[in-house]
C-alpha positions, -999 to 999 in steps of 0.1 A, spaced: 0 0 0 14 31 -8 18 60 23 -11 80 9 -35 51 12 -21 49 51 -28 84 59 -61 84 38 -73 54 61 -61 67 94 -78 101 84 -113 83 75 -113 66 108 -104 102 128 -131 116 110 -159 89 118 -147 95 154 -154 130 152 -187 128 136 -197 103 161 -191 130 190 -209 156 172 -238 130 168 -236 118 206 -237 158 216 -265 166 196 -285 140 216 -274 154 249 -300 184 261 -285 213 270 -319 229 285 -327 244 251 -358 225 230 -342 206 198 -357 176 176 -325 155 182 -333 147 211 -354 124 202 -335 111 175 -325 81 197 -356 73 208 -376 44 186 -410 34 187 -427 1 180 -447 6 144 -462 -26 135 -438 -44 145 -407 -32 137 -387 -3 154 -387 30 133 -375 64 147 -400 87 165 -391 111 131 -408 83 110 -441 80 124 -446 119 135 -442 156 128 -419 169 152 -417 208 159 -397 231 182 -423 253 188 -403 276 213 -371 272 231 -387 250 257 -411 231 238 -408 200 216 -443 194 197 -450 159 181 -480 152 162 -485 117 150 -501 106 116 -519 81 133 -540 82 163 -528 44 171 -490 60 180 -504 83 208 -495 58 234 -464 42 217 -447 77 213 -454 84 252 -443 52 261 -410 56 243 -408 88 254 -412 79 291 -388 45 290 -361 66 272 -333 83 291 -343 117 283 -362 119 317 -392 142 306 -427 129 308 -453 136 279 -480 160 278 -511 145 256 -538 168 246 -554 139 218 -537 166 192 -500 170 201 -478 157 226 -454 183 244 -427 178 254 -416 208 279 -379 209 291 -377 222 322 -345 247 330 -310 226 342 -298 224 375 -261 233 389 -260 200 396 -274 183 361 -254 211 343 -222 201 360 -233 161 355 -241 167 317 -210 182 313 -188 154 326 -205 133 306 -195 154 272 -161 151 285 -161 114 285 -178 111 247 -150 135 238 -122 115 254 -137 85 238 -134 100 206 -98 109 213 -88 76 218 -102 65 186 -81 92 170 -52 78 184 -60 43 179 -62 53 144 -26 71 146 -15 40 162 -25 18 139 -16 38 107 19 50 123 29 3 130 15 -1 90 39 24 81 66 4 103 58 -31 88 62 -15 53 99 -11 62 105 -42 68 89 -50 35 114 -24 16 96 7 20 126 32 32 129 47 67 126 83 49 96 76 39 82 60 66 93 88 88 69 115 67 43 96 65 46 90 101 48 131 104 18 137 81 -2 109 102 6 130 135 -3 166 121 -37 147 112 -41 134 144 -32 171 159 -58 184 139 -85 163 146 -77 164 184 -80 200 181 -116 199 160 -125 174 192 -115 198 219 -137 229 201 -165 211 195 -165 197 236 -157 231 246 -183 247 228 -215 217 241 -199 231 274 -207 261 270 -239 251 258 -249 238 288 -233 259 311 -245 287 295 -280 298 322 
């Protein structure tokens, strides 16, 4: 494989890393109303499990409301239910319309709780960066052995650090600002 195929790899799996943090922050509430929130959650729909998205319109009426009106009056009570066995920890409102969902203004505590938890998605992703690096960086080191020369192992080594600096870096600003998020009162 040439070095270009290495870095191309290790850079693929950094970004997939990334973009799994940003996914896994979008889910967490930060006491504002958004529709990903309930991206997570699934619902039973004849049968099979589909995505609260696929069996409802779901609105952010205001920054503390989360309106979902289903297509079918049969997914009333399977929405709720989802809603109320899923980890987002707010119960339903039903008016036989439109559920609400109202979220209710964070704690000190919750903030501080949510926050750690951001920290630990964003050191996960981290260590898939480096795993990556790692990985890349002893491919590079076998392809010595199999003739490649130490020069250009070495720069491909380089180029597979100053990607792994970079995606650290886009890791670190996108924790810092969900911190803010929620911190922010």
């Amino acid at each position: 494989m040439e070095v270009k195929e290495y870095i191309q790899n290790a850079e693929d799996s950094m970004q997939l890393a990334v973009e799994y943090l940003e996914d896994t922050l979008s889910r967490i509430r930060a006491g504002k109303a958004s529709a990903r929130l309930l991206d997570g959650i699934r619902v039973d729909y004849y049968g099979s499990q589909a995505p609260i998205s696929n069996v409802a319109n779901i609105s952010v009426p205001d920054a503390r409301t989360i309106a979902i009106t289903p297509w079918e009056k049969s997914m009333f009570k399977e929405i709720e239910k989802a809603i109320i066995n899923s980890e987002l920890g707010i119960t339903p409102e039903n008016n036989g319309e439109v559920i609400r969902l109202s979220i209710p203004p964070l704690t000190e505590d919750r903030r501080k709780t949510l926050v750690k938890q951001c920290k630990g998605e964003a050191e996960t992703a981290k260590v898939s960066v480096r795993n990556a690096r790692r990985e890349a960086i002893d491919a590079l080191k076998k392809e010595v052995k199999n003739g490649m020369s130490e020069d250009v192992s070495k720069d491909g080594e380089a180029l597979v650090q100053k990607s792994h600096d970079k995606f650290i870096k886009k890791i670190d600003d996108i924790y810092a600002e969900k911190e803010k998020e929620i911190l922010t009162v």
